[in-house]
C-alpha positions in Angstrom: -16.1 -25.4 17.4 -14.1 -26.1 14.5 -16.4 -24.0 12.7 -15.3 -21.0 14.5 -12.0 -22.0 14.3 -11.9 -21.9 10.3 -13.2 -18.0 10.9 -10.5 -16.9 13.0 -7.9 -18.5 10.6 -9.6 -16.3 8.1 -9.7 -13.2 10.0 -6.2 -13.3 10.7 -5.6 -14.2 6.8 -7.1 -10.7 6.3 -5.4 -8.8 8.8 -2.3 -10.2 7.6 -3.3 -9.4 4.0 -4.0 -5.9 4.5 -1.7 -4.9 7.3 0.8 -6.5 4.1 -0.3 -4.0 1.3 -0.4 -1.2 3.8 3.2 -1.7 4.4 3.8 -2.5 0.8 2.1 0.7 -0.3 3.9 2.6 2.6 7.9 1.6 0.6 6.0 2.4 -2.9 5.2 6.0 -1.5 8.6 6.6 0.1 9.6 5.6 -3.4 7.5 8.3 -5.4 8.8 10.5 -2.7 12.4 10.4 -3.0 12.6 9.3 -6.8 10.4 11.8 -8.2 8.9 14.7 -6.0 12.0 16.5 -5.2 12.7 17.0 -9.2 9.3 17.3 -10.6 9.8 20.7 -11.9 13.5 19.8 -13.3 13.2 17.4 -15.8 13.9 18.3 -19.2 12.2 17.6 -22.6 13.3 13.8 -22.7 12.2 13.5 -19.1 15.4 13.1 -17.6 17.1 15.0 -15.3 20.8 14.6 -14.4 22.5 15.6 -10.4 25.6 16.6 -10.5 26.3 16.2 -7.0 25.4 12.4 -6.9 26.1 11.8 -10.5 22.3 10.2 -11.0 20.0 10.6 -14.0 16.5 10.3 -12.5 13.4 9.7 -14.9 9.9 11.2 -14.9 8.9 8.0 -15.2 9.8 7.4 -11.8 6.1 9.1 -11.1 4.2 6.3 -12.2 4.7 4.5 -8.7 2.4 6.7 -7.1 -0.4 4.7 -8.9 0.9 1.2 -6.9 1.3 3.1 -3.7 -2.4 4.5 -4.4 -3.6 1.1 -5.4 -2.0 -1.3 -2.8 -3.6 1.6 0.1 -7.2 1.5 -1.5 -6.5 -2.5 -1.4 -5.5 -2.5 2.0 -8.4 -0.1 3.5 -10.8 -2.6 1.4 -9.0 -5.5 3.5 -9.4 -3.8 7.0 -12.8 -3.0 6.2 -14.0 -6.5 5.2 -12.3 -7.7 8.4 -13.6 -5.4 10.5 -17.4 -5.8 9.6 -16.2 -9.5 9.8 -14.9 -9.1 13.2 -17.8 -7.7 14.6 -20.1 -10.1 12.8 -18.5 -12.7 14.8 -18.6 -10.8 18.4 -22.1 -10.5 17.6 -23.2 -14.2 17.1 -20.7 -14.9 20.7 -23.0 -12.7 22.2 -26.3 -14.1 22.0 
């Protein structure tokens, strides 16, 4: 009993873990989205790019958080995965 106990506490751990990155990676995409896409094609030599309208200077550099966002999703599909194949594992065992 307290056996299977431990494995749900783990399970959830996992869920929690992934469902986590997922949302993390979710704000590090909206991120690349609004920072970056829109004036991709703007910047100038230095990699800067200045709106006159809000009065910001916006970086290419500001492209490098697609590689968290990319990351932190990869992460969080590895996660779900191990929890699903987990998951069943255990439904399987209850079964017999």
């Amino acid at each position: 009993m307290k056996y299977r106990y431990k494995q749900r506490i783990a399970q959830l751990l996992l869920l929690f873990a992934s469902l986590f990155s997922l949302a993390t990676s979710v704000i590090f995409f909206f991120l690349f989205f609004r920072m970056y896409w829109p004036y991709r094609a703007l910047f100038d030599t230095e990699g800067r790019y200045f709106d006159i309208e809000t009065l910001v200077v916006y970086q290419e550099v500001s492209g490098i958080l697609l590689l968290p966002a990319l990351g932190l999703m990869i992460f969080a599909m590895i996660l779900l995965s191990v929890w699903y194949t987990r998951r069943n594992q255990n439904r399987s065992i209850e079964d017999r």
